[in-house]
C-alpha positions, 0 to 999 in steps of 0.5 A: 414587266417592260424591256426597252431597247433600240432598233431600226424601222426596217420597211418593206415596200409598203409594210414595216417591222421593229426586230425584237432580239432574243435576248428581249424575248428572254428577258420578257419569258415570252416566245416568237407568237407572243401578244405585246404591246408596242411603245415607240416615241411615246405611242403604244399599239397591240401586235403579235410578235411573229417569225420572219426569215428566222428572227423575231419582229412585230409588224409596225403598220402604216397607222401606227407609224404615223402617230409614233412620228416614225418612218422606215428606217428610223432608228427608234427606242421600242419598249414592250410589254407582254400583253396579257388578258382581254385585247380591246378593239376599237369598234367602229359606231355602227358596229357598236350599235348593232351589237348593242342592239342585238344583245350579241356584244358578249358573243362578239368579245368571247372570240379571238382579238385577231378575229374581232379587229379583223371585224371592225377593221372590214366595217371601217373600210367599208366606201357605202352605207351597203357594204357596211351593213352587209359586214355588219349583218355578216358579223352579227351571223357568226356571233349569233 
């Protein structure tokens, strides 16, 4: 099931966050940690909806702003969707490979979303070819 409706990009210095109404969460049956995917102008992301000063919001990161075409304080239309089943996560290539290689691809998919993409995000980042390998080798660890 999908709900749509409007709301303003609220930003807050660098960071951004959508409102999502209650009645929205009512109409989704889901609750203020519930796992979504987020449609805003034709661009879909995953996030987890969150408690913020006492209403629910899900975090719009910078990323995604930019390849929905959207900036804080744009009035945008937001369709979400509950997110149920096995999140995917973009794995940078030497991550891919060095699980692959290992035989610890099965390890790295049993563990939780927020931990795999907070993974590949440090991989991804990684400014040397030894940092990189560091993270990696440090994964490979937890998941073996």
């Amino acid at each position: 099931m999908q709900v749509s409706y409007t709301t303003a990009v609220i930003g807050e210095g660098n960071h951004a966050s959508l409102h999502i109404p209650d009645e929205v969460l009512a109409k989704l049956g889901a609750h203020k940690r519930a796992p979504l995917k987020i449609t805003v102008n034709g661009y879909t992301y995953q996030s987890t909806a969150t408690g913020v000063g006492g209403e629910c919001r899900v975090v719009f990161p910078q990323r995604d702003r930019a390849a929905a075409g959207a900036t804080a304080g744009d009035v945008v239309e937001v369709t979400l969707e509950l997110d149920a089943g096995h999140r995917d996560v973009e794995l940078p290539d030497a991550l891919s490979e060095a699980l692959a290689s290992t035989g610890l691809r099965a390890a790295f998919e049993a563990q939780r979303y927020s931990q795999r993409k907070e993974w590949a995000r440090t991989v991804a980042e990684a400014k040397t070819p030894a940092t990189r390998e560091k993270r990696i080798a440090l994964i490979l660890a937890m998941c073996g």
